[in-house]
LOMITOR-367121 format. One line per field, with one value per residue (C-alpha): residue in three letters; residue number from 0; x negated, y, z negated. Coordinates in steps of 0.02 Angstrom, whole numbers, plus 50000, padded with zeros to 5 digits. Layout:
res = (ala / ...)
n = (NUM / ...)
c1 = (X / ...)
c2 = (Y / ...)
c3 = (Z / ...)
This chain:
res = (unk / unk / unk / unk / unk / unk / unk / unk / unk / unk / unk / unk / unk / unk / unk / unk / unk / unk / unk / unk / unk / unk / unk / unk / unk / unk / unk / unk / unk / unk / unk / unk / unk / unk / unk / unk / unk / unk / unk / unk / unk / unk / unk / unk / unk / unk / unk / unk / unk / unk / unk / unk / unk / unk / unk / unk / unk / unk / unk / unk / unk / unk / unk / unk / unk / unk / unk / unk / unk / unk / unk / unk / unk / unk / unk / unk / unk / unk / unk / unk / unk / unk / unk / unk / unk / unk / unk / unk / unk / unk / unk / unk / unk / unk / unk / unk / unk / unk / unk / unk / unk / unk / unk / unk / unk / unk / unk / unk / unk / unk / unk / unk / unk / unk / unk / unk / unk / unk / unk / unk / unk / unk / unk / unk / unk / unk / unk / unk / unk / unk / unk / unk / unk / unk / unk / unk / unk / unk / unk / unk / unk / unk / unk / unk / unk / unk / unk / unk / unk / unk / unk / unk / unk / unk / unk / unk / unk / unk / unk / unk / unk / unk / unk / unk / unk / unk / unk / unk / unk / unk / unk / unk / unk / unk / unk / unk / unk / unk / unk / unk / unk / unk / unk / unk / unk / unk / unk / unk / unk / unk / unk / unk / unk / unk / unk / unk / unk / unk / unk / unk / unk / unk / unk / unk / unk / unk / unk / unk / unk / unk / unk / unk / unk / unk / unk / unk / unk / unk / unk / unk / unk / unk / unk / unk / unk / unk / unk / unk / unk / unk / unk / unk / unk / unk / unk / unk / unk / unk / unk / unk / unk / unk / unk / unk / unk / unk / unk / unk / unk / unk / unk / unk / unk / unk / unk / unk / unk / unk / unk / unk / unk / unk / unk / unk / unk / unk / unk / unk / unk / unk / unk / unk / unk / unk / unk / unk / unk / unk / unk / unk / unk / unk / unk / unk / unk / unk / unk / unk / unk / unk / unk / unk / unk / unk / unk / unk / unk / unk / unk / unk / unk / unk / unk / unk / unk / unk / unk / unk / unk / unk / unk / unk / unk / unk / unk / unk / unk / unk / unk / unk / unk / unk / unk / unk / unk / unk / unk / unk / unk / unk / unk / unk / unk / unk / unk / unk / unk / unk / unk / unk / unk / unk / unk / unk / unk / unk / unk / unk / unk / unk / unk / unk / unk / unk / unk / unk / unk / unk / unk / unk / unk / unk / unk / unk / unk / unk)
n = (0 / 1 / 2 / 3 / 4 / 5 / 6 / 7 / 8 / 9 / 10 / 11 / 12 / 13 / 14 / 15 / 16 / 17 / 18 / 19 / 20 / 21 / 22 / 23 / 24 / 25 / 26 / 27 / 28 / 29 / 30 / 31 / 32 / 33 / 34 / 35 / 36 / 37 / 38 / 39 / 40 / 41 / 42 / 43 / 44 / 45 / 46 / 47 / 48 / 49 / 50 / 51 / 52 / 53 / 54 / 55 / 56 / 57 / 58 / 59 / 60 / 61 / 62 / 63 / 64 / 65 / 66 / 67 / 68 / 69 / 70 / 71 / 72 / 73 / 74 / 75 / 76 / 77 / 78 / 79 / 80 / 81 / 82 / 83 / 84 / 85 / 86 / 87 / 88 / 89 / 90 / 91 / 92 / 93 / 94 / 95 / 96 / 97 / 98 / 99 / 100 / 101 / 102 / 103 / 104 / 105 / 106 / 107 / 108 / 109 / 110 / 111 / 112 / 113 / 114 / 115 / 116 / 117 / 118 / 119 / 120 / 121 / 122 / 123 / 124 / 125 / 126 / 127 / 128 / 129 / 130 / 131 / 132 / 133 / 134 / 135 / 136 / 137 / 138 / 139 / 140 / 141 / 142 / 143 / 144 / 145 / 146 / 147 / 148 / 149 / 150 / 151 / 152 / 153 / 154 / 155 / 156 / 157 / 158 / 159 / 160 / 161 / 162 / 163 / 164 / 165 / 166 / 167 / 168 / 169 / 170 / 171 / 172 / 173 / 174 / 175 / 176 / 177 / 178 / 179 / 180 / 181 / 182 / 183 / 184 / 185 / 186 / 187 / 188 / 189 / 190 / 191 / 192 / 193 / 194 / 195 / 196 / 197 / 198 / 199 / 200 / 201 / 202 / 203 / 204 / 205 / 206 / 207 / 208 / 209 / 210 / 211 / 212 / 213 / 214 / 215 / 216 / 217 / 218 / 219 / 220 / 221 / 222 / 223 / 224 / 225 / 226 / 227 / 228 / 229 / 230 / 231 / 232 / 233 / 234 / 235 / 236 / 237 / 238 / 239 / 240 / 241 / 242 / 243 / 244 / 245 / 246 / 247 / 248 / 249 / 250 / 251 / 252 / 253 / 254 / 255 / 256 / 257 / 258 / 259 / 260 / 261 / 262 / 263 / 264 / 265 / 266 / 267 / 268 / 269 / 270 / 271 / 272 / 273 / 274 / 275 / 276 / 277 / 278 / 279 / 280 / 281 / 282 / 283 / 284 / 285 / 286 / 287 / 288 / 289 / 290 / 291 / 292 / 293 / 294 / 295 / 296 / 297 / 298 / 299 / 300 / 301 / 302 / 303 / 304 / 305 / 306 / 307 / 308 / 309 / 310 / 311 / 312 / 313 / 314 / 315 / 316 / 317 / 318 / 319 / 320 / 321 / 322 / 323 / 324 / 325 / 326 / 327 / 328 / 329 / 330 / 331 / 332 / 333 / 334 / 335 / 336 / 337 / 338 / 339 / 340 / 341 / 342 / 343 / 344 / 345 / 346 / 347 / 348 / 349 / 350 / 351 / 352 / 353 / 354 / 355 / 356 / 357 / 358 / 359 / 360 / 361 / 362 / 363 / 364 / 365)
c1 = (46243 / 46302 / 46131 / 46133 / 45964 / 45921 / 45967 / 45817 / 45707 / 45571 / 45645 / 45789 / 45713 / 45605 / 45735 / 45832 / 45693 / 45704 / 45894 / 45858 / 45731 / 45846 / 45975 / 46091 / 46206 / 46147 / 46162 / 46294 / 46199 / 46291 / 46179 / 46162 / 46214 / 46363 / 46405 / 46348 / 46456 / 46624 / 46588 / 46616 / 46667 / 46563 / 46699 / 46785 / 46646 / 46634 / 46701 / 46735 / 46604 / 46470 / 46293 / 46235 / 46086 / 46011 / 45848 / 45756 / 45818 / 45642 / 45590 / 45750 / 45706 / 45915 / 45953 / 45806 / 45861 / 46037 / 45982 / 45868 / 46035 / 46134 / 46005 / 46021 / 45866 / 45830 / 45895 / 45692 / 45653 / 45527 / 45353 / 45283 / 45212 / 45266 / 45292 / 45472 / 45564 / 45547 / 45632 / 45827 / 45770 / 45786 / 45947 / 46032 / 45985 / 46056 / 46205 / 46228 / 46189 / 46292 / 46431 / 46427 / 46426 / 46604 / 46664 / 46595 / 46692 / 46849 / 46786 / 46822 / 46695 / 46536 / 46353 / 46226 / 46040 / 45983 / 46056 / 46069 / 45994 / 45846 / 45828 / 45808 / 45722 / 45566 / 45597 / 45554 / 45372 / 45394 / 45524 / 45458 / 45298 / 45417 / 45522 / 45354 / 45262 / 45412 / 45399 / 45219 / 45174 / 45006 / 44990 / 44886 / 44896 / 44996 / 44998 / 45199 / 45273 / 45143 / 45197 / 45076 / 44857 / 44834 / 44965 / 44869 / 44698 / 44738 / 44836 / 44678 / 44533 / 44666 / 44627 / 44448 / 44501 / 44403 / 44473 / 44657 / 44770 / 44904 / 45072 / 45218 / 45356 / 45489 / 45353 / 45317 / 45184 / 45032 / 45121 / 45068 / 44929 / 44776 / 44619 / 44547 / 44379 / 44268 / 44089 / 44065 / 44085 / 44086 / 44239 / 44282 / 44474 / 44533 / 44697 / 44820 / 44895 / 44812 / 44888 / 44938 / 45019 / 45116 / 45176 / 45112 / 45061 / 45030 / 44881 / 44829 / 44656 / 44572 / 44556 / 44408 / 44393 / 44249 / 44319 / 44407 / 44509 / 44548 / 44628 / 44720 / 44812 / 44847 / 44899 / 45028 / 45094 / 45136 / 45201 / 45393 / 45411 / 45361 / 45201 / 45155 / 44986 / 44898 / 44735 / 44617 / 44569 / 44417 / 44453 / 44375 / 44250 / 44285 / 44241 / 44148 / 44286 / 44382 / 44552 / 44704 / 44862 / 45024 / 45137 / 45334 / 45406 / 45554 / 45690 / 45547 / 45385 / 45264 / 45256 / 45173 / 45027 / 44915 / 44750 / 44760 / 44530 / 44480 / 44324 / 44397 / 44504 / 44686 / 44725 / 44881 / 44873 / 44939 / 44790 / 44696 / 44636 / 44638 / 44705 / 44586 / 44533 / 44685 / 44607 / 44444 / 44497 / 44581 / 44419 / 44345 / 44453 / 44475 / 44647 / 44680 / 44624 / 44741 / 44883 / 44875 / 44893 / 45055 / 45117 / 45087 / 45165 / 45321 / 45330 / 45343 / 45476 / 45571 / 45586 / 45701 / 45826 / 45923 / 45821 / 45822 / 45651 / 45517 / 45347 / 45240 / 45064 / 44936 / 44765 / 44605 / 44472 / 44278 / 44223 / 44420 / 44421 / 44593 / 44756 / 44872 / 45022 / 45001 / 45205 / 45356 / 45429 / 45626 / 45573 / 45415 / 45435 / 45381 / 45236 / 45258 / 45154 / 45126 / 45216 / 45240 / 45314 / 45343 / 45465 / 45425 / 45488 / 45637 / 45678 / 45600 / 45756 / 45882 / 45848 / 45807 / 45986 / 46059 / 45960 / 46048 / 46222 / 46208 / 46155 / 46281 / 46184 / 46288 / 46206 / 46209 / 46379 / 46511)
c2 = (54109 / 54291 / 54359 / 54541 / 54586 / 54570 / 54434 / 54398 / 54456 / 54340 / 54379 / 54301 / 54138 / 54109 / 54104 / 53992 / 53877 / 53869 / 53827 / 53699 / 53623 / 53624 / 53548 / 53698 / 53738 / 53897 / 54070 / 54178 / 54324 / 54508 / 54647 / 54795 / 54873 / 54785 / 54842 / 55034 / 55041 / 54970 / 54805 / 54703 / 54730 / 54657 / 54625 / 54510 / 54420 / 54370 / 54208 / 54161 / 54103 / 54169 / 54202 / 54396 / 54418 / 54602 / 54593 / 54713 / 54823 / 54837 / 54729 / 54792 / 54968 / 55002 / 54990 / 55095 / 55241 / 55203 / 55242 / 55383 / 55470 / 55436 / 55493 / 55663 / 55652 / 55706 / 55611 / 55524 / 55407 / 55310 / 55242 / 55047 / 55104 / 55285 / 55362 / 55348 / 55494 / 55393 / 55539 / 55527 / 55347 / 55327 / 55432 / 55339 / 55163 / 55235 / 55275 / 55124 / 55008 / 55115 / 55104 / 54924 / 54899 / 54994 / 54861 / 54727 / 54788 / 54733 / 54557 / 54382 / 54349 / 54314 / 54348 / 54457 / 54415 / 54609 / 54765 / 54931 / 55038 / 54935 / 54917 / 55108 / 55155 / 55028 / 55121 / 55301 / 55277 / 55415 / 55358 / 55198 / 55270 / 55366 / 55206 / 55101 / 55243 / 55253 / 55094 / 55110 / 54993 / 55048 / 55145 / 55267 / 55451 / 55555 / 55726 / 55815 / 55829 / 55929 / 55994 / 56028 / 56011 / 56167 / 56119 / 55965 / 56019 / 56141 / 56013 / 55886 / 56025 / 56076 / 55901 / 55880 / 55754 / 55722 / 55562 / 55501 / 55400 / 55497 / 55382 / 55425 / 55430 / 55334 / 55238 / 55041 / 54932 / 55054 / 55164 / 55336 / 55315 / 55408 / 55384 / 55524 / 55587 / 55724 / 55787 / 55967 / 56020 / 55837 / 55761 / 55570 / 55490 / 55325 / 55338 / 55202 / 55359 / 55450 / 55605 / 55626 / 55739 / 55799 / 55629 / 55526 / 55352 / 55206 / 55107 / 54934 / 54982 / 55104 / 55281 / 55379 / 55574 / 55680 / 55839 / 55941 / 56044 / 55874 / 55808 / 55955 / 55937 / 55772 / 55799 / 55937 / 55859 / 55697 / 55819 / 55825 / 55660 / 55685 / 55643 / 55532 / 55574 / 55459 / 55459 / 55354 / 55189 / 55109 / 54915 / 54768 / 54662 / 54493 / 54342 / 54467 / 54620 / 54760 / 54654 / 54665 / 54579 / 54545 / 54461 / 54411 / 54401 / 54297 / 54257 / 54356 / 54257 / 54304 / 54140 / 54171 / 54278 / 54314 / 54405 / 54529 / 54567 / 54725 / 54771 / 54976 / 55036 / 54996 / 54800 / 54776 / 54612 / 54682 / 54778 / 54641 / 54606 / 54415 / 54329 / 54297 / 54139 / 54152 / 53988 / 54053 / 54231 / 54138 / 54026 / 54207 / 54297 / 54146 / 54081 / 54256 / 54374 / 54289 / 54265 / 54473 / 54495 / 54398 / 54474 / 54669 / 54605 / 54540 / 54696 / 54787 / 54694 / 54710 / 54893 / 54861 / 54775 / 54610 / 54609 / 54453 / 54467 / 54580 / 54602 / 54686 / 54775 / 54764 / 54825 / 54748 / 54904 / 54828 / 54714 / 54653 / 54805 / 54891 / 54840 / 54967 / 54944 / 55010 / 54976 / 54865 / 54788 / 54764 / 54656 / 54584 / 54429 / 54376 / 54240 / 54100 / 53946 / 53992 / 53849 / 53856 / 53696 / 53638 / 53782 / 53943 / 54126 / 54104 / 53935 / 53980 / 54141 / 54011 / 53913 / 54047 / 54115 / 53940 / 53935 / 54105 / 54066 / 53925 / 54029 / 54152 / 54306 / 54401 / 54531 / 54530 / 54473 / 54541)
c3 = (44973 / 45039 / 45113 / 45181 / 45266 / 45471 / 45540 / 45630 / 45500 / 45452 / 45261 / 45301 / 45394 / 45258 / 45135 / 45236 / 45276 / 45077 / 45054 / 45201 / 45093 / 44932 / 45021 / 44998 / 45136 / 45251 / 45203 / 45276 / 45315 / 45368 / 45443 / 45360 / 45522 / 45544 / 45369 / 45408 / 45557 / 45487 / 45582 / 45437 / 45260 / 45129 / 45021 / 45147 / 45152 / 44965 / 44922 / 44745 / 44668 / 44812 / 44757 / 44848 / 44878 / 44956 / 45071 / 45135 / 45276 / 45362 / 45524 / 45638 / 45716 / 45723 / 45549 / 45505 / 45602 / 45554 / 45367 / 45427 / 45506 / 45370 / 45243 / 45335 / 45432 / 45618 / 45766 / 45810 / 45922 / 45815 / 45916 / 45850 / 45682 / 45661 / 45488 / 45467 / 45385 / 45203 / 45106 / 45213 / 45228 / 45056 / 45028 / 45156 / 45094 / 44932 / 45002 / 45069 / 44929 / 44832 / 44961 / 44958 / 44777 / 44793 / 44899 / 44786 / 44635 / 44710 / 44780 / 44726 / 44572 / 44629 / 44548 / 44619 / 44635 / 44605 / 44524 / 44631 / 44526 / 44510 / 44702 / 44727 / 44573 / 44605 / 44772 / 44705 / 44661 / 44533 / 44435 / 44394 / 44362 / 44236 / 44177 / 44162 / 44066 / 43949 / 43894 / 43854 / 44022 / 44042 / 44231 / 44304 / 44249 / 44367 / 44424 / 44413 / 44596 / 44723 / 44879 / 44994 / 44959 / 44889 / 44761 / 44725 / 44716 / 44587 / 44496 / 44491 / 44458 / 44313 / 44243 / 44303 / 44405 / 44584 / 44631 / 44691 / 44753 / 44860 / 44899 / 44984 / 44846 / 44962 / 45052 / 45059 / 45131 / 45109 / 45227 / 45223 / 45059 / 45050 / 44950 / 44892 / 44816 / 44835 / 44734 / 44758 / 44939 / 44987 / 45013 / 45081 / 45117 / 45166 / 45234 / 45326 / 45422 / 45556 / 45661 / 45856 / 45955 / 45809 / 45763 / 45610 / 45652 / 45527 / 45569 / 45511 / 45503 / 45379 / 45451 / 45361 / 45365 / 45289 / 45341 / 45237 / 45359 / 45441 / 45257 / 45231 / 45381 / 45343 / 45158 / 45223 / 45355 / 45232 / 45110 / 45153 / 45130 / 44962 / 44871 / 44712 / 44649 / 44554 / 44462 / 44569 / 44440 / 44488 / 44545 / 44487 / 44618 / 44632 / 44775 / 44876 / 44876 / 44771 / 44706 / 44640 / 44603 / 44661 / 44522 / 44531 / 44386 / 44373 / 44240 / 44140 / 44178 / 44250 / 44418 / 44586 / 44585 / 44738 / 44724 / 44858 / 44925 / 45034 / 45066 / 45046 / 44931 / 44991 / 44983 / 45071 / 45172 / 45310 / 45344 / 45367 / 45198 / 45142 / 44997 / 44855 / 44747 / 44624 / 44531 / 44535 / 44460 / 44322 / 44257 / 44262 / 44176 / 44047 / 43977 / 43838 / 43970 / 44095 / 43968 / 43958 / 44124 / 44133 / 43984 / 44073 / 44217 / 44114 / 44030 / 44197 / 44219 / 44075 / 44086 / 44216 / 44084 / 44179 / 44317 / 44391 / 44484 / 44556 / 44613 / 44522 / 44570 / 44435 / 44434 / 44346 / 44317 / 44300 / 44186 / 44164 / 44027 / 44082 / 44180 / 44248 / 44342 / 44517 / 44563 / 44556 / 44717 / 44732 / 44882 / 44825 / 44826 / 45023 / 44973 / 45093 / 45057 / 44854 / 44752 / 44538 / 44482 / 44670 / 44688 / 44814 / 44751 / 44834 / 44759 / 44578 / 44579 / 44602 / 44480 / 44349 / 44414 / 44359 / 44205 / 44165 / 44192 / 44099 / 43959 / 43961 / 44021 / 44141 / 44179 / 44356 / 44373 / 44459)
């Protein structure tokens, strides 16, 4: 195994806590910093035969403002849990990645756990929101590309619409979202972002604002990273909370799912939200309605065509009567503890891997 992530990252621990427990030898694992400064070349690193595996870049404040840099963005001196620069974050990790899959084209052969293009399109909240919609995945409604409030609030009144979801297009782990809804002159937003001093700050506790001049701000000042506006679904309730679900596919099935409960609208665990019954949701839902819940999250999937693996966000609306897929998660896949046929994510991707090989399909080989 050839992992590239952070070294220290608790990513990278927990997958070699899981090699540990297959047996497997240790994971060679190269920084993406190392790599970004001409420390090391990936290729030299590939032996033949090597499995490669790409982890997420987050947890190491150096690489992030490495890929900020390199993305074009301003020289910052990031505070603990400022809103990073997502938009040159993005175009530098996709300089990068693409970078690296230069020097892998002229390695020993090996086989690679993800594709490129599939890491930095489930990236770009709008274009999967595009590739899911195209292949009639059910998800939200969403308004074209806004740039600043006024943009969007004529874009929803257009549509009669007076509630949304506002994401960062670039962004991950609820960073920068805001819930919004109004009635009239009234007007209410959750938001895991709050402002200071000119600086925008992620919080892990729900922010709530009931001013419009106060929103505004906050939607312009988020604009430049570059908005994805979706319709706002209503969420089903379930063991005392508003749910939904994270669901990795893998080798095309739908595994390990976790029901993710908040008491508000935004259900990131992060924030403090807990983990749900996911036993209990299924005897609700019943075996067909939890059948077509796998099979929309397999879909989501598929639209990203040899995919090995991915998380995928899926939303129940009241009364079980709808799903929509909220997202899909190159990196989703983080669920310590959750087992499937006594194997963990990590360890149920391996085997899948295997299972593939054996069969012939190549997709993701190099």
């Amino acid at each position: 195994m050839l992992l590239i992530a952070p070294p220290q990252g608790r990513r990278a621990r927990a997958f070699g806590a899981t090699l540990n427990d297959l047996g497997w030898p240790p994971a060679r694992v190269v920084s993406y910093l190392d790599l970004m400064e001409d420390r090391v070349r990936l290729a030299d690193q590939v032996r033949p035969g090597s499995i490669v595996r790409f982890e997420s870049p987050g947890e190491d404040i150096g690489t992030e403002l490495a890929l900020i840099e390199m993305g074009g963005g301003p020289m910052v001196d990031l505070e603990a849990g400022e809103l990073a620069p997502s938009r040159a974050w993005h175009a530098g990790f996709s300089q990068v990645l693409q970078a690296l899959d230069a020097q892998l084209q002229n390695a020993p052969p090996h086989t690679r756990m993800q594709q490129t293009a599939h890491i930095l399109t489930m990236f770009d909240k709008p274009a999967t929101h595009a590739r899911l919609g195209a292949a009639g995945v059910p998800v939200p409604e969403a308004l074209p590309e806004v740039n600043s409030f006024d943009g969007l609030m004529v874009a929803a009144r257009e549509r009669g619409w007076t509630r949304l979801f506002i994401k960062l297009a670039y962004g991950s782990s609820g960073s920068g979202i805001v819930a919004l809804q109004w009635t009239g002159q009234r007007v209410s937003a959750a938001t895991t972002v709050r402002q200071e001093a000119g600086r925008l700050l992620n919080s892990r506790r729900l922010i709530r604002s009931q001013d419009w001049a106060e929103i505004r701000a906050l939607i312009d000042a988020l604009a430049p990273h570059r908005l994805h506006v979706e319709r706002w679904l209503p969420k089903a309730s379930f063991g005392g909370g508003t749910i939904d679900l994270r669901v990795v596919v893998i080798g095309g099935e739908a595994r390990h799912a976790l029901v993710r409960t908040s008491r508000g609208p935004i259900t990131n665990l992060h924030l403090g939200n807990q983990r749900g019954d996911i036993e209990a949701l299924k005897t609700e839902l019943g075996a067909e309605r939890w059948t077509e819940v796998g099979r929309t999250a397999e879909a989501a999937l598929a639209a990203f065509p040899g995919a090995l693996y991915g998380g995928v966000d899926l939303l129940l609306t009241p009364g079980w009567k709808r799903r929509a897929v909220l997202e899909v998660n190159a990196f989703g896949d983080y669920h310590r503890g959750i087992l499937v046929g006594g194997r963990d994510t990590y360890a149920a991707e391996l085997f899948a891997l295997g299972q593939a090989k054996r069969g012939g399909q190549n997709a993701e080989c190099a």
